[in-house]
C-alpha positions as CSV (number, residue, x, y, z in Angstrom):
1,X,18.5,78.3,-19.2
2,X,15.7,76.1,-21.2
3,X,15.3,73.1,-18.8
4,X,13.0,69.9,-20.2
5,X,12.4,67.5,-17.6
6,X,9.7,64.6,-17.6
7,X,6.0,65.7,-16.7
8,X,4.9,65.0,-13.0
9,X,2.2,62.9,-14.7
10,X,3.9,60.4,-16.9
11,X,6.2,59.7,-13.7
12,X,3.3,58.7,-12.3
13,X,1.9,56.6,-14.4
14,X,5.5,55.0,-14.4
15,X,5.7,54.6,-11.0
16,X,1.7,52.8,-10.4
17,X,2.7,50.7,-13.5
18,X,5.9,49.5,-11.8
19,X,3.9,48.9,-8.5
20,X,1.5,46.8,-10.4
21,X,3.5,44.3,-12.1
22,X,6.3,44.2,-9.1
23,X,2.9,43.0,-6.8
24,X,1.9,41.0,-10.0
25,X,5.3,38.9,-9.2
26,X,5.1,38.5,-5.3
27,X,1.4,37.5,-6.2
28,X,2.6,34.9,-8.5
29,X,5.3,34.0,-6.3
30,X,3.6,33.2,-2.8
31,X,0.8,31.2,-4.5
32,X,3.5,29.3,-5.6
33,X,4.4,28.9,-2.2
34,X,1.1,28.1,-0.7
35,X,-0.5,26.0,-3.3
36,X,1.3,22.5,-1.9
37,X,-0.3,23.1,1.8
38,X,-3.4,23.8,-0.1
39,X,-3.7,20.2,-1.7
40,X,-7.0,18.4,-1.4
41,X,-6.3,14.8,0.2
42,X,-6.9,12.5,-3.1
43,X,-6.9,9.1,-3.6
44,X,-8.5,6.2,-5.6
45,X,-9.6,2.4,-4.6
46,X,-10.6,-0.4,-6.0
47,X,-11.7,-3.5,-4.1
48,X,-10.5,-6.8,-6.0
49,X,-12.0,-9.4,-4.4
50,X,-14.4,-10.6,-1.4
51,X,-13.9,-13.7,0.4
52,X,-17.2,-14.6,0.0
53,X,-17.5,-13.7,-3.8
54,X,-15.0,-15.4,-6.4
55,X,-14.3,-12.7,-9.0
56,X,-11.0,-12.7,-11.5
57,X,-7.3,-11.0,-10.8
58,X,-6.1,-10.9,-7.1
59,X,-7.9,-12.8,-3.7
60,X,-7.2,-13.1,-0.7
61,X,-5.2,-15.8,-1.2
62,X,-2.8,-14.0,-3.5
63,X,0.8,-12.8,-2.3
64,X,-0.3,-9.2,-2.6
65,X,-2.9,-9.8,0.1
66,X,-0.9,-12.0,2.4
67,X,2.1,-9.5,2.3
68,X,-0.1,-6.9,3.3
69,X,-2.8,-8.3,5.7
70,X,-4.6,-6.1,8.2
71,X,-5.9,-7.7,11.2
72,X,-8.8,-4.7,11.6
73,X,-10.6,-6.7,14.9
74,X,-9.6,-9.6,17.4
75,X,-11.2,-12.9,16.0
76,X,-11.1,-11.6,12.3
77,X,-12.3,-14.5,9.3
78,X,-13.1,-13.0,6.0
79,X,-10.7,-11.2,4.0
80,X,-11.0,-9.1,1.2
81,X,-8.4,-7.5,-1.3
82,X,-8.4,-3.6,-2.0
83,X,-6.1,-1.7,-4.2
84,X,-5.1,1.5,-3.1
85,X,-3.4,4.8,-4.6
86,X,-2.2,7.7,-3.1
87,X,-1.9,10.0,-5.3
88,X,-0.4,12.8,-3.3
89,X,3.2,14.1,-3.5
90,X,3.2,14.0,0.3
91,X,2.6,10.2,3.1
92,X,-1.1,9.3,3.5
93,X,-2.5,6.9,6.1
94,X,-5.3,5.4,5.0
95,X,-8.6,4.8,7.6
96,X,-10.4,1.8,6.0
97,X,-14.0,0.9,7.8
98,X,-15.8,-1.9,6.7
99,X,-19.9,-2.8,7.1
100,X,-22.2,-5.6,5.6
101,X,-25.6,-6.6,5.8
102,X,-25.7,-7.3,10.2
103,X,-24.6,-3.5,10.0
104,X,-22.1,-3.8,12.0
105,X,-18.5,-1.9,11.5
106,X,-14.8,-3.1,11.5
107,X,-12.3,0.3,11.4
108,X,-8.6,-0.6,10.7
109,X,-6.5,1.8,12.4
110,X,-4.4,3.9,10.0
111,X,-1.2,3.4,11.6
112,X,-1.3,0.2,9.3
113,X,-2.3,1.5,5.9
114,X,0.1,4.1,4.9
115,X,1.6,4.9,1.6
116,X,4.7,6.9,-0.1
117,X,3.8,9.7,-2.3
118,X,2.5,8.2,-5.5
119,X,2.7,4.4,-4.0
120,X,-0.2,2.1,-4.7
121,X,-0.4,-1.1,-3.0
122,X,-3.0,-4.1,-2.5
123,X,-4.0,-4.7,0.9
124,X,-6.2,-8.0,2.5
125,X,-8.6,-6.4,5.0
126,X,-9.6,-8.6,7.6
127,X,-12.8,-8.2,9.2
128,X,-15.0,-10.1,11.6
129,X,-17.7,-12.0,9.9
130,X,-19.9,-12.3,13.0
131,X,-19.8,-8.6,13.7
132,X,-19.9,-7.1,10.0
133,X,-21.9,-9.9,8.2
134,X,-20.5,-11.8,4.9
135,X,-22.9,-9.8,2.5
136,X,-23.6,-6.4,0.7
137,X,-20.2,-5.1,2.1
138,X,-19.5,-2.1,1.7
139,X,-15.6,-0.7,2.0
140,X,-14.8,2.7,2.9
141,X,-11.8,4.7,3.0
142,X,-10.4,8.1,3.9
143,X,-6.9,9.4,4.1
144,X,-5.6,10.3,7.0
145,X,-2.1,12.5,7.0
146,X,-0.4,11.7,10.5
147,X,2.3,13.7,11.3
């Protein structure tokens, strides 16, 4: 009998191509998988207002603020308005620290600045005037995820 079968090296070359695009798919699969826990923490601000400085839009007077105040230290006086978004598909805390122009600090805790995935919200930030100073403030934020 005349038997044909397939050559020993085209089965091969089968078989490494099937290899490659089957790891091609797990690949492409499990970074899938991995790319959420992999997320940078993101987020924007914007401060609106001082309580020492007039400027336009929202103050500290505003609903927005009052709604949301945060009492950061015991005996706090000035108040300013920030605007923050979480731009995360996941809950952020936020850690908000505050310094002026005596160089002292005033840290909210981040138990009290959290937001939703994708929430923004205005927040009055109330600070101690006698320990952070009324000018040249400076407003700092980082996000904090608490589980």
């Amino acid at each position: 009998m005349n038997k044909k079968g397939v050559s020993p090296l085209i089965v091969t070359v089968i078989l490494v191509g099937f290899v490659f695009v089957m790891a091609s798919f797990i690949f492409m699969w499990s970074s899938g998988l991995t790319k959420g826990e992999m997320e940078k923490q993101s987020f924007t601000f914007q401060i609106l207002d001082f309580g020492v400085r007039a400027s336009p839009g929202v103050s500290c007077d505003d609903d927005a603020c009052i709604n949301n105040r945060i009492d950061c230290d015991e005996n706090a006086d000035q108040c300013y308005c920030i605007l923050i978004v979480n731009e995360e598909s996941k809950n952020v805390n936020y850690l908000v620290t505050t310094t002026g122009n005596l160089s002292g600090t005033s840290v909210c805790d981040p138990v009290d600045i959290g937001l939703g995935a994708y929430e923004s919200k205005v927040f009055g930030i109330v600070f101690n005037e006698n320990i952070v100073g009324s000018g040249d403030l400076v407003s700092e934020i980082d996000a904090v995820y608490l589980d």
